[in-house]
C-alpha positions in Angstrom: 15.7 -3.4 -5.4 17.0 -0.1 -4.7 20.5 -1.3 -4.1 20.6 -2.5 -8.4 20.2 1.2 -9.6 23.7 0.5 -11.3 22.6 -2.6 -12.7 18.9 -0.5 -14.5 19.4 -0.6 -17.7 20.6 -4.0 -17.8 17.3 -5.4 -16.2 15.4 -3.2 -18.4 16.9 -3.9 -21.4 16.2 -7.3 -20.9 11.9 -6.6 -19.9 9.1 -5.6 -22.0 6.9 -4.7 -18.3 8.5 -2.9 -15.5 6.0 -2.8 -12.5 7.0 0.2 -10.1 6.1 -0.1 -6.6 9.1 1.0 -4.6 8.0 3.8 -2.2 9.8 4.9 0.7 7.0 5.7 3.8 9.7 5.7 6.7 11.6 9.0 5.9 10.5 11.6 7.3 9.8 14.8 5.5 10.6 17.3 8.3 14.3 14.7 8.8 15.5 14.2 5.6 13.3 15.9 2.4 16.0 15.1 0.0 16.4 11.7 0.6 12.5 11.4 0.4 11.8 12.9 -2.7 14.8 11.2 -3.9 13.0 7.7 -3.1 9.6 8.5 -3.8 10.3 10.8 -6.9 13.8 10.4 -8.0 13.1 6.6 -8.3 10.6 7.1 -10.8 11.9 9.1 -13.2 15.4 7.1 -13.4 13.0 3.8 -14.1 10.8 6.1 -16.8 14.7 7.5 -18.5 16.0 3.5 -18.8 12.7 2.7 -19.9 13.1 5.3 -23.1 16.5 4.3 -23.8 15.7 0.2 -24.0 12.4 1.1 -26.0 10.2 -0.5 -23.0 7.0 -1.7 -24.4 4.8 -1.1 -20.6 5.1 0.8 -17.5 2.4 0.0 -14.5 3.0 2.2 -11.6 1.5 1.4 -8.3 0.2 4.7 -7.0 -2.3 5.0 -3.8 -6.1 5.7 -2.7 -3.9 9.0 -1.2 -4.5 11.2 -4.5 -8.0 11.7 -3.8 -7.4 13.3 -0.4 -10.3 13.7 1.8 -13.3 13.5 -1.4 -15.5 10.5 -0.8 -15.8 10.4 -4.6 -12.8 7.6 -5.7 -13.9 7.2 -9.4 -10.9 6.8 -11.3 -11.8 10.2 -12.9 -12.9 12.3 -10.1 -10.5 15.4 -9.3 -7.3 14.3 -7.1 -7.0 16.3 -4.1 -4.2 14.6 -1.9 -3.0 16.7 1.3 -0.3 14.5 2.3 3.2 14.4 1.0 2.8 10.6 0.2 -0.7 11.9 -1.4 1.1 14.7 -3.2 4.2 12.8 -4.5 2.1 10.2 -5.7 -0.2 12.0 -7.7 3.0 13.8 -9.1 4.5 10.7 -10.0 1.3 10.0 -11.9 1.7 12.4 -13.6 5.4 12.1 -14.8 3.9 9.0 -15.8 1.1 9.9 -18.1 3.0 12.4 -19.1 6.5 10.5 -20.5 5.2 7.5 -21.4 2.7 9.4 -23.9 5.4 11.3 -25.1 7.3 8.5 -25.7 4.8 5.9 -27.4 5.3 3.5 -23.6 2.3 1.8 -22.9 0.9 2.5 -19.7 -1.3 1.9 -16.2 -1.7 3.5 -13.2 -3.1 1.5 -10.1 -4.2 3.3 -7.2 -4.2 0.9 -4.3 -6.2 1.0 -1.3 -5.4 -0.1 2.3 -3.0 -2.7 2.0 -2.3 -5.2 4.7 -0.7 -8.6 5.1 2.5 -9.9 4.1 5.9 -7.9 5.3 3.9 -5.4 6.3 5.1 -2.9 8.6 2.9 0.3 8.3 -0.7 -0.7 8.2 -3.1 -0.8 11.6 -2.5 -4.6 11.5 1.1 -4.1 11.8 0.6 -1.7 14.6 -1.5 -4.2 16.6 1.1 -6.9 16.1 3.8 -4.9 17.4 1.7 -3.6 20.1 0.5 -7.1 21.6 3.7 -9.1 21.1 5.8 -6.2 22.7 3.2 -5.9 25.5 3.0 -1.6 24.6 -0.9 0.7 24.2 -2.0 0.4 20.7 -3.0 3.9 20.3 -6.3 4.1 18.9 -6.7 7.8 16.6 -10.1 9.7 16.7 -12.1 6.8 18.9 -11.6 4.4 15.5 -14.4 6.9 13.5 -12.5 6.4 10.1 -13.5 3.9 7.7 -11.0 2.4 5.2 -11.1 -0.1 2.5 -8.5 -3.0 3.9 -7.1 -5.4 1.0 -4.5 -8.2 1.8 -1.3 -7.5 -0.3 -1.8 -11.5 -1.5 -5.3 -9.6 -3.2 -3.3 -7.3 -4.7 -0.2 -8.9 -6.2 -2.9 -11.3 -7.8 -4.8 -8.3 -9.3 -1.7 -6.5 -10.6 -0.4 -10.0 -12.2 -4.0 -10.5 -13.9 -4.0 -7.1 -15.6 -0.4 -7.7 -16.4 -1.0 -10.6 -18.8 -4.0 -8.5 -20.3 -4.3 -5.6 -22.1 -4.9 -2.2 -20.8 -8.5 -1.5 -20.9 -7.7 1.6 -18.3 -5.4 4.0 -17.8 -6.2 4.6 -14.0 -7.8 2.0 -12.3 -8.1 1.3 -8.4 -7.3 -1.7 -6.4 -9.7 -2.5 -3.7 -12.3 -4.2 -2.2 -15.1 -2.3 -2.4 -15.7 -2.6 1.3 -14.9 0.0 3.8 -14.6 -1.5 7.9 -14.5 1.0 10.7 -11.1 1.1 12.5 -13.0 0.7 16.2 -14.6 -2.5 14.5 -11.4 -3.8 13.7 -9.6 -2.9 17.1 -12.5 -4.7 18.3 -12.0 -8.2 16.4 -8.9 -8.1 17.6 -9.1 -7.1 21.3 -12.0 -10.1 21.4 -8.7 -12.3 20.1 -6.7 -10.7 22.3 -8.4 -9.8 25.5 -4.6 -8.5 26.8 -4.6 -5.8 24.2 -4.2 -2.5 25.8 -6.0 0.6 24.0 -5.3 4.4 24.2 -6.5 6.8 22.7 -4.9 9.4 20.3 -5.9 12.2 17.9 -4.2 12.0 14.5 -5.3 14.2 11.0 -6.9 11.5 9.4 -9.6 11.2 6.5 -12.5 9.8 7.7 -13.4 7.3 4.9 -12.0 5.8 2.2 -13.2 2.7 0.0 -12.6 1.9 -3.4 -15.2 2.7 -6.3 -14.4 -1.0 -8.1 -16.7 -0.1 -11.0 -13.9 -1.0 -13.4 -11.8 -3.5 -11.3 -15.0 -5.6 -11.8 -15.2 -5.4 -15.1 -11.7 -7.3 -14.8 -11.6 -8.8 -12.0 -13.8 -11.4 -10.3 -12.0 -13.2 -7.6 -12.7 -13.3 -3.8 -11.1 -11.4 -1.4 -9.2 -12.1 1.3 -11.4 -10.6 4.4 -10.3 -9.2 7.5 -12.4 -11.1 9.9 -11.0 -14.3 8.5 -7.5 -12.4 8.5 -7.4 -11.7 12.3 -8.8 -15.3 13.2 -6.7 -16.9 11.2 -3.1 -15.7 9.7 -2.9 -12.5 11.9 -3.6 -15.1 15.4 -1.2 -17.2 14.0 1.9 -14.3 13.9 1.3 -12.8 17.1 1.7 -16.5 18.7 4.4 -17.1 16.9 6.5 -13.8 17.8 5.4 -13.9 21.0 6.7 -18.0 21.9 9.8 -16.6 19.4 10.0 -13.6 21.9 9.5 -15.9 24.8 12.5 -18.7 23.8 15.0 -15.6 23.5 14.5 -14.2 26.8 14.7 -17.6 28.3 17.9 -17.7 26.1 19.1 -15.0 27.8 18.3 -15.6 31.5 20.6 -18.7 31.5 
């Protein structure tokens, strides 16, 4: 974790794979810029430094479907064009990537993940509709739910990144998605048909208006099923708004004694 920084070069010394997916997406950049590029930056160059000095033998960095921006085009080697600071520090981060660990003989991958969901989640539209029906608040809904995104369960994606991790690297860049792009409103609507209580409002938010994963190469390596977000919001997702809500319920009966 963040907190071992002191302790780097002892966990290094002692791997031969260091997967980097720390990424700070709560800082603000208007807030606190240094502290962000610290995180999202900083981070990675102090892992690609220890990484020199303990002659690392691979580096896999978890980068985002954010450096291709607004193109439609996500083939691994279509032009990056990110307009969003996490876009932009990502794609820079790619770079620093490419760039070191060619200088320095590190083998290397680059995995630009898609819409992740699931798990400890607390940024994704799922997470948002959680918060919003256990706490009883609007769910704000951006652009009437036009946008289109390729959703894939963070189960999905620690299972791909372990596959290509006891493999050898066929690609430099490869993405990590489904394929399969859902339209926000369809989603809202899944779950507002689980949740007739949900309360929708509507909101306007610079958004891209579709992303999903071109898995021409992911298939070539990968060939396990997905986890898919209709089954998600029937099953797991119903499960943990229940759950918080009779944990939400116990407290404030807890409290009214």
């Amino acid at each position: 974790g963040r907190q071992d920084w002191g302790a780097i070069d002892e966990k290094i010394a002692a791997a031969e794979l260091v997967v980097h997916a720390a990424s700070d997406l709560r800082t603000s950049a208007s807030l606190e810029p240094y502290r962000l590029l610290d995180s999202n930056l900083m981070s990675t160059a102090t892992l690609l430094e220890a990484s020199r000095r303990h002659g690392l033998k691979r580096f896999v960095l978890i980068s985002s479907c954010a450096v291709y921006g607004e193109d439609m085009r996500t083939g691994e080697d279509s032009l990056c064009c990110p307009i969003t600071i996490n876009g932009i520090s990502k794609h820079l981060n790619e770079k620093l990537v490419a760039e070191f660990c060619t200088a320095n003989r590190i083998e290397y991958q680059i995995l630009r993940v898609f819409n992740t969901y699931g798990g400890r989640d607390r940024f994704s539209i799922f997470s948002k509709l959680k918060n919003a029906l256990v706490r009883g608040t609007p769910f704000t809904l951006n652009n009437e739910g036009r946008m289109q995104r390729d959703f894939i369960h963070v189960s999905d994606v620690a299972a791909v990144v372990l596959s290509l991790a006891m493999g050898t690297t066929r690609h430099r860049h490869l993405n990590i998605g489904t394929g399969v792009a859902t339209k926000v409103s369809k989603l809202v609507a899944m779950v507002a048909g689980q949740f007739p209580g949900l309360v929708i409002q509507p909101g306007v938010a610079q958004e891209a208006e579709y992303s999903r994963a071109d898995t021409s190469r992911l298939g070539e390596l990968w060939s396990g099923r997905f986890i898919g977000v209709e089954d998600y919001i029937r099953g797991t997702f119903a499960d943990e708004v229940a759950a918080a809500r009779s944990a939400q319920a116990l407290e404030s009966c807890g409290q009214g004694r």
